[in-house]
N, C-alpha and C positions, 0 to 999 in steps of 0.2 A: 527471573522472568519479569518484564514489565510491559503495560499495556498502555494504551494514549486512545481518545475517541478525536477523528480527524475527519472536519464536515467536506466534503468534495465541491472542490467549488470553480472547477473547470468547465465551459458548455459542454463537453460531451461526457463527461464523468470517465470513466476507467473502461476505455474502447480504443480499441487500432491501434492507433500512436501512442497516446499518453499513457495505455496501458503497456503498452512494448519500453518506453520510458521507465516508467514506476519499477517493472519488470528488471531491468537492465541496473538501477540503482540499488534496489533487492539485494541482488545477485553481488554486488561490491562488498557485500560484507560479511562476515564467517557466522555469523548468528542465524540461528534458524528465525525466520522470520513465518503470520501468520496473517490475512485480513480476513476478519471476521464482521461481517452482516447481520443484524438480527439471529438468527441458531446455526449458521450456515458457515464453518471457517472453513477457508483453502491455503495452501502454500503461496506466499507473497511471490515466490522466485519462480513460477509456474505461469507463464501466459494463459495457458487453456483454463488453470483453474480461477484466474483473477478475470478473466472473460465468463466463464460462466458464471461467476457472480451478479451481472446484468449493474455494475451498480453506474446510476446517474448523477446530475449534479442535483447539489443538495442532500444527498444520501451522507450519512454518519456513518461510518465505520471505525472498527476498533483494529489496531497497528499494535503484534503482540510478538515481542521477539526475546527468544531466550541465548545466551551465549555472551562472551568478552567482550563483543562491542553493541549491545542490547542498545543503552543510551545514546550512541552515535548512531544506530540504524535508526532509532525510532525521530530522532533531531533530524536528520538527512531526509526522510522519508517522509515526515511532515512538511520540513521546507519546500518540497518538490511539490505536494500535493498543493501546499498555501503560494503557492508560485505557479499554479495553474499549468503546474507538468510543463512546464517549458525551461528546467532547468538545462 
């Protein structure tokens, strides 16, 4: 299992689009993947749960994925984030 803290640096943070993006990248990989907020973690490959998170730009979140391609989801899934969801 490994974790990465990943500061959100898009204007609207993890909403609509960029979270249906994020979502959609998620989901490309066989690892369970997790974002975790402050004490609150949800399933990364879960729309409703990465929306309820509320999370905005400049929020820090921690990217925690366990499984064979752990190191690629978490490299893939920063890129996207540090690329302002517009991958």
């Amino acid at each position: 299992m490994l974790s990465r803290d990943v500061k959100i640096v898009n204007e609207v943070g993890l909403h609509a689009r960029p979270a249906t993006f994020f979502i959609q990248k998620a989901n490309t990989f066989k690892s369970s993947i997790w974002i975790e907020k402050e004490d609150r973690r949800v399933n990364a490959k879960s729309l409703l749960g990465v929306l309820s998170m509320g999370i905005v730009k400049g929020t820090v979140v921690t990217l925690i994925a366990d499984g064979e391609d752990e190191t690629t989801a978490l490299d893939g899934l920063e890129k996207l984030i540090l690329n302002e969801l517009n991958d």
